[in-house]
DSSP file (Angstrom, degrees, kcal/mol; ACC not computed):
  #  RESIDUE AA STRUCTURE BP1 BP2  ACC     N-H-->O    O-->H-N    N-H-->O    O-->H-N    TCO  KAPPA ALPHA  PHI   PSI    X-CA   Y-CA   Z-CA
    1    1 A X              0   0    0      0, 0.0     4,-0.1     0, 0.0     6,-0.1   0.000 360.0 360.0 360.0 110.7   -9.9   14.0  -14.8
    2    2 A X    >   -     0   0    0      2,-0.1     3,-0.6     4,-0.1     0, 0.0  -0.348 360.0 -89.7 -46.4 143.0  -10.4   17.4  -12.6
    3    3 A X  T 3  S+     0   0    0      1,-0.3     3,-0.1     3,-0.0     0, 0.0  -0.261 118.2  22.6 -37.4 142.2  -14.3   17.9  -11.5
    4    4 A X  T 3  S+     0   0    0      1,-0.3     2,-0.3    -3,-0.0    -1,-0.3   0.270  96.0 127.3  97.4 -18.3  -16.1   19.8  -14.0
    5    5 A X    <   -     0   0    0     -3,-0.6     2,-0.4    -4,-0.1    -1,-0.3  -0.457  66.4 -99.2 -78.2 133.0  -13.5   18.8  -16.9
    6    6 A X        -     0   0    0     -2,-0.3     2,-0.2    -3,-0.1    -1,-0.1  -0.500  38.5-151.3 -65.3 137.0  -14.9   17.4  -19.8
    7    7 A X        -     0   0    0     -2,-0.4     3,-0.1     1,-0.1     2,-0.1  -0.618  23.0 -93.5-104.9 172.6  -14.9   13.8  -20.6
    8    8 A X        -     0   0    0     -2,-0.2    -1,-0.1     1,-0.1     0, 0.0  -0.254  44.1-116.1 -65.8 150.8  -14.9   11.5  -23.4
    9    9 A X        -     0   0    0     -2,-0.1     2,-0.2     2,-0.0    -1,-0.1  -0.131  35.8-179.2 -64.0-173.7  -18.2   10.4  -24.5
   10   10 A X        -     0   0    0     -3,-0.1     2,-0.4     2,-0.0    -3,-0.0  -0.618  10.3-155.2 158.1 133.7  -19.0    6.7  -24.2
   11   11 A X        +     0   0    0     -2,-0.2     2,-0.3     2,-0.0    -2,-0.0  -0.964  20.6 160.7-110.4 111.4  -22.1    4.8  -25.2
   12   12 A X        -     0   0    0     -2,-0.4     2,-0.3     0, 0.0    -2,-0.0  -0.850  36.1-114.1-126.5-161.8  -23.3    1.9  -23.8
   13   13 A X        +     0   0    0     -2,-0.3     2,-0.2     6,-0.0    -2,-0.0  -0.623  31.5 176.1 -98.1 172.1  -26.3   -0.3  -23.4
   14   14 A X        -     0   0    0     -2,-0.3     2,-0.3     3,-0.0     3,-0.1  -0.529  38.4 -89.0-124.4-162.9  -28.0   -1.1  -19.7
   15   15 A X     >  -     0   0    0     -2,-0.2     4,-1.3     1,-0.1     5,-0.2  -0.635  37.3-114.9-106.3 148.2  -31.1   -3.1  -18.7
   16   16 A X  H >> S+     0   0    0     -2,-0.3     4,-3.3     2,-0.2     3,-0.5   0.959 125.7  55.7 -46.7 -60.6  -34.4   -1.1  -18.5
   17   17 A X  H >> S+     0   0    0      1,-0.3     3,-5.3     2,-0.2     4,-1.1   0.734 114.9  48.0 -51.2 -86.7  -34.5   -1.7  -14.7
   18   18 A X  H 3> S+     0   0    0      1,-0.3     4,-1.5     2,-0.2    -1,-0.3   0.408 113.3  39.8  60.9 -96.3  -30.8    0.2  -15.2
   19   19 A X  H <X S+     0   0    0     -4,-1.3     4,-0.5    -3,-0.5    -1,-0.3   0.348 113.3  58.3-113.3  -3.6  -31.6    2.9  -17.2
   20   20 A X  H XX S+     0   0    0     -3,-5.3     4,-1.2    -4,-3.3     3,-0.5   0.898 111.3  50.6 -81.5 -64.2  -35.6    3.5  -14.8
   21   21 A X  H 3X S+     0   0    0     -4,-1.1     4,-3.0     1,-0.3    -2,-0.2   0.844 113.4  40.8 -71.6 -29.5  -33.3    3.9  -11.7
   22   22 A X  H 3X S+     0   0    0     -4,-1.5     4,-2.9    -5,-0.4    -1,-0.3   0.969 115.6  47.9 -61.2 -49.5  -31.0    6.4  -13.4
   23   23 A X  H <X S+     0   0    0     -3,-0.5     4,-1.6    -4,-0.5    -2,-0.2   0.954 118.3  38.9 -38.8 -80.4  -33.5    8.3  -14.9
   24   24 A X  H  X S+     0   0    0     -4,-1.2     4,-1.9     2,-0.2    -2,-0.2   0.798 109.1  64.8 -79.5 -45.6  -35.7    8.6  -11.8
   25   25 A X  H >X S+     0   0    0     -4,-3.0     4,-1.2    -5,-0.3     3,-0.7   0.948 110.5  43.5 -28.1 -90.8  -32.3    9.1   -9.4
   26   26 A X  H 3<>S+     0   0    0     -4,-2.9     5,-2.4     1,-0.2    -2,-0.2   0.623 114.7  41.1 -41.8 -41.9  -31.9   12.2  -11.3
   27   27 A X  H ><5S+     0   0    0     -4,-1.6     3,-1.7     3,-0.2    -1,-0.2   0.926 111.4  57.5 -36.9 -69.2  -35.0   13.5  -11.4
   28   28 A X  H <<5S+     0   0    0     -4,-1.9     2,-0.3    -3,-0.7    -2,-0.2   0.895 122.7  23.2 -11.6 -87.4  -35.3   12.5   -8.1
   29   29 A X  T 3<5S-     0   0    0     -4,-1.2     2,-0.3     2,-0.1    -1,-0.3  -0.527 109.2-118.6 -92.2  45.1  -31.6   15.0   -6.8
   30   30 A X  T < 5S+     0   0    0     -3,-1.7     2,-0.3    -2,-0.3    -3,-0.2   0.531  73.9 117.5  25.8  27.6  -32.3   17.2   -9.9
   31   31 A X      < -     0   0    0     -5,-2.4    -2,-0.1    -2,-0.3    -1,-0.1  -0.732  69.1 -63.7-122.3-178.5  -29.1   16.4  -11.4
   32   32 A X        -     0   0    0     -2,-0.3    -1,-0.1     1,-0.1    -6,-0.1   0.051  35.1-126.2 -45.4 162.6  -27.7   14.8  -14.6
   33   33 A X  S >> S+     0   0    0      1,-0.2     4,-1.1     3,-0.1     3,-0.7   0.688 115.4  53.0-115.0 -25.0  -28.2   11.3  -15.3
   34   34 A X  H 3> S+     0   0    0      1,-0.3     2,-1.5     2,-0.2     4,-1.1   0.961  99.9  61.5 -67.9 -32.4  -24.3   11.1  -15.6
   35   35 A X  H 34 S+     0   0    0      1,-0.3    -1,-0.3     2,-0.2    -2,-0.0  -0.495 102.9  55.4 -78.4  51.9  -23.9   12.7  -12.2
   36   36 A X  H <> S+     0   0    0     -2,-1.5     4,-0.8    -3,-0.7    -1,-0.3  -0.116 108.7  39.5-136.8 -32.6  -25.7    9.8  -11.0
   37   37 A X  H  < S+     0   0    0     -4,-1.1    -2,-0.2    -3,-0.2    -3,-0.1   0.322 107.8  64.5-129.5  28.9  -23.5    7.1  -12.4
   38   38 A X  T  X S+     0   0    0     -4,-1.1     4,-0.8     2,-0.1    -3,-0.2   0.362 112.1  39.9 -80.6 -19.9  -20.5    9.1  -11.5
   39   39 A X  H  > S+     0   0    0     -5,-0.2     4,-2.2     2,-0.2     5,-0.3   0.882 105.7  54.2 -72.5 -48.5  -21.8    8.5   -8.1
   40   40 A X  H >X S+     0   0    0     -4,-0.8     4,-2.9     2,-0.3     3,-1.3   0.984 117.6  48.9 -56.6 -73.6  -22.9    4.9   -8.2
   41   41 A X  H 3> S+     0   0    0      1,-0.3     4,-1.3     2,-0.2     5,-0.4   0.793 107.7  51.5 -46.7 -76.0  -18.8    4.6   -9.6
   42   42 A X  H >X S+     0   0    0     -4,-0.8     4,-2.4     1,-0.3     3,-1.3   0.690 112.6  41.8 -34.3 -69.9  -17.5    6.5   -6.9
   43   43 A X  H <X S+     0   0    0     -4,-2.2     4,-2.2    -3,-1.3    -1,-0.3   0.966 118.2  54.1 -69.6 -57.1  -19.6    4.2   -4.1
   44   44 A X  H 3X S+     0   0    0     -4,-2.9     4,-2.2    -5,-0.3    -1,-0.3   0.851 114.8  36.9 -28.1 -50.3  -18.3    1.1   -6.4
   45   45 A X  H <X S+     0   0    0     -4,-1.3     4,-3.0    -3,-1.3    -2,-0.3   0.784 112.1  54.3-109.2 -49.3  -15.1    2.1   -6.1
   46   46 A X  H  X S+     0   0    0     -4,-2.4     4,-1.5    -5,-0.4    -1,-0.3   0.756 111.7  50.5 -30.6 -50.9  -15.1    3.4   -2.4
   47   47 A X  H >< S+     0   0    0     -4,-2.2     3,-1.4     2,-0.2     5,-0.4   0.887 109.5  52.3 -66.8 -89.6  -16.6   -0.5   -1.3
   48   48 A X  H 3X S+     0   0    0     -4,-2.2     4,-1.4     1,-0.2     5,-0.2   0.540 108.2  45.3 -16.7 -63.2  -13.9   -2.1   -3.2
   49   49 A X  H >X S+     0   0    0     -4,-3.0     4,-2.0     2,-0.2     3,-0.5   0.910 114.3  52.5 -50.9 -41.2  -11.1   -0.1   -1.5
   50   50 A X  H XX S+     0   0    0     -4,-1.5     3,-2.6    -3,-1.4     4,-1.3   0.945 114.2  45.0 -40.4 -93.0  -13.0   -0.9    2.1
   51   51 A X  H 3> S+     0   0    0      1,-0.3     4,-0.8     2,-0.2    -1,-0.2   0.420 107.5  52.5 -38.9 -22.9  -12.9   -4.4    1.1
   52   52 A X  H <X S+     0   0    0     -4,-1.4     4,-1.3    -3,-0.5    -1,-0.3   0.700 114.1  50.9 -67.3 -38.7   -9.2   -4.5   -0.2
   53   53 A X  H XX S+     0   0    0     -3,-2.6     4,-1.5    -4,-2.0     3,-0.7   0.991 106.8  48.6 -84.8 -66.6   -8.3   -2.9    3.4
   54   54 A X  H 3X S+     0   0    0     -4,-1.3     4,-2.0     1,-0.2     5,-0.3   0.770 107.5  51.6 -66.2 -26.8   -9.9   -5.2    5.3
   55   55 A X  H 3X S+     0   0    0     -4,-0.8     4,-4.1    -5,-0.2    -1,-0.2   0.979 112.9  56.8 -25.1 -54.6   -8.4   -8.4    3.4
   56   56 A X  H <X S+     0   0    0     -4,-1.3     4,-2.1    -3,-0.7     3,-0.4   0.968 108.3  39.8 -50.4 -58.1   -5.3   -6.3    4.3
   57   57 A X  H  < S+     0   0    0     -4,-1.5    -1,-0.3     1,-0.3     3,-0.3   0.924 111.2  59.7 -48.4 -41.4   -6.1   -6.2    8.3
   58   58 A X  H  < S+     0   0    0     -4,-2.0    -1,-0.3     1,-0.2    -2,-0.2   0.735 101.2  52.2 -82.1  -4.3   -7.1   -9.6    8.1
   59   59 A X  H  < S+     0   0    0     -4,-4.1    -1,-0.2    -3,-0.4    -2,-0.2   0.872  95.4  89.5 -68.6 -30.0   -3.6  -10.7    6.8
   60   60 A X  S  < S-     0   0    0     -4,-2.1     2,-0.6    -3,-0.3     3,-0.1  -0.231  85.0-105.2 -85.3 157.7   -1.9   -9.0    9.7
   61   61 A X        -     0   0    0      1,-0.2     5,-0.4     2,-0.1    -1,-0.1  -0.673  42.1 -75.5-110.2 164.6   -1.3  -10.6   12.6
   62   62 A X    >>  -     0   0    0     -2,-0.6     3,-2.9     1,-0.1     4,-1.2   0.199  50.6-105.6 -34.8 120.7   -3.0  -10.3   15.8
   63   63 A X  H 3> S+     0   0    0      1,-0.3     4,-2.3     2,-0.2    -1,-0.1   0.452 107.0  44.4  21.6 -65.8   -2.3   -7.4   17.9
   64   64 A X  H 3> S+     0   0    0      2,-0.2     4,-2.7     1,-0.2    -1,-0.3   0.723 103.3  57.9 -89.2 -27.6   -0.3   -8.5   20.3
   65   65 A X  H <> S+     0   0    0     -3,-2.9     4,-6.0     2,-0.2     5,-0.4   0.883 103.6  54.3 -73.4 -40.0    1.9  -10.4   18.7
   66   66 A X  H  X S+     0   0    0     -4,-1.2     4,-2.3    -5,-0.4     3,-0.2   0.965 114.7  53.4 -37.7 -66.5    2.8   -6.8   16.3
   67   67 A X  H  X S+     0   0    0     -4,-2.3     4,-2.1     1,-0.3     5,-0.3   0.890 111.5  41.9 -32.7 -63.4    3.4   -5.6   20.6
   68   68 A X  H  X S+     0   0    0     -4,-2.7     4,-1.8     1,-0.3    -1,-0.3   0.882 113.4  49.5 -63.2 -38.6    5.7   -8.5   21.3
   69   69 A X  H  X S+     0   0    0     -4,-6.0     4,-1.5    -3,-0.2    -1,-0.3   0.723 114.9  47.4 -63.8 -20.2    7.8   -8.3   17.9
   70   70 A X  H  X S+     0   0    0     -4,-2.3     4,-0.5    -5,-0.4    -2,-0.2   0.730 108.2  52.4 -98.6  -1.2    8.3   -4.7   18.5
   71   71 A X  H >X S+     0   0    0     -4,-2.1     3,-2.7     2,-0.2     4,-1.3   0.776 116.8  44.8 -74.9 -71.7    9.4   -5.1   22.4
   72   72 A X  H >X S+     0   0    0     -4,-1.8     4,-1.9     1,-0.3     3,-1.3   0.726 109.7  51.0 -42.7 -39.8   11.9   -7.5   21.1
   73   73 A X  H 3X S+     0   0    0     -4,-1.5     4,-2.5     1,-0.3    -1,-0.3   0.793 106.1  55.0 -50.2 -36.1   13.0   -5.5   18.3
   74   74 A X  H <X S+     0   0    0     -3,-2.7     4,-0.8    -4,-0.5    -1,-0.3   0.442 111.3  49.6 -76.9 -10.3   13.6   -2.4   20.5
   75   75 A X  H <X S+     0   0    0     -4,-1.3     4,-1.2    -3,-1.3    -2,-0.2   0.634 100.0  55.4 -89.8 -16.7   15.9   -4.7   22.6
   76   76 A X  H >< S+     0   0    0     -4,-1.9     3,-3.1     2,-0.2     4,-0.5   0.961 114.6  47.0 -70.9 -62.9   18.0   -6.2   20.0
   77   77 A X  H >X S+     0   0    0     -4,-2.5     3,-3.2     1,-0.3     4,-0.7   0.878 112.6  50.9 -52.9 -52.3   18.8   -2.1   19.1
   78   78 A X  H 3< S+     0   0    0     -4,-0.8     3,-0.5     1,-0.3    -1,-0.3   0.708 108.4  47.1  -4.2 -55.8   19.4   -1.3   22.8
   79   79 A X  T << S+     0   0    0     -3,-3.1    -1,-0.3    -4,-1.2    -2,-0.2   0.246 100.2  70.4-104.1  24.3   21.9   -4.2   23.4
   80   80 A X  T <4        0   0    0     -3,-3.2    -1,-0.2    -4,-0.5    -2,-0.2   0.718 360.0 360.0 -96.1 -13.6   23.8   -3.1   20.1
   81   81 A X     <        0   0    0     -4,-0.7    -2,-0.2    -3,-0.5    -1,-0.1   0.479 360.0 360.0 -65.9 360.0   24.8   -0.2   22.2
C-alpha cells in the first residue's frame, strides 16, 4: 500500500500497558496513534530481516575458504583454454 493511501480498518484488542504506550508515543511525536504502530511494524519487520541475514552469513562459509574456491575455479576456466 503507497504512503498516505488508505487502508482497511482493523480492530483489535491490546493490553492496557499496550494501548498507555501508544497513546502517550503519540502524544509524545504529535502524531496518530496508527502512525505509531506503523512504526513499531516497520522496526518489527526491519529486526526480523537483520536477523534472517545474519542466519544467512552465518551459513556461509568462512572467508577464505569463498578466496580459495574462487582461485581454483578461475584456474579450471583458464586451463579450458
Amino acid at each position: 500500500m503507497p504512503h498516505g493511501a488508505p487502508g482497511k480498518q482493523t480492530q483489535f484488542r491490546l493490553p492496557p500497558w499496550a494501548l498507555e504506550f501508544i497513546e502517550g508515543a503519540a502524544a509524545q511525536r504529535q502524531t496518530t496513534k496508527t502512525q505509531v504502530v506503523l512504526d513499531a511494524l516497520a522496526c518489527l519487520r526491519e529486526h526480523e530481516l537483520n536477523d534472517l541475514m545474519a542466519e544467512g552469513y552465518e551459513a556461509l562459509p568462512p572467508e577464505d575458504e569463498l578466496i580459495d574456491a574462487q582461485e581454483g575455479h578461475e584456474r579450471e576456466e583458464r586451463s579450458a583454454w
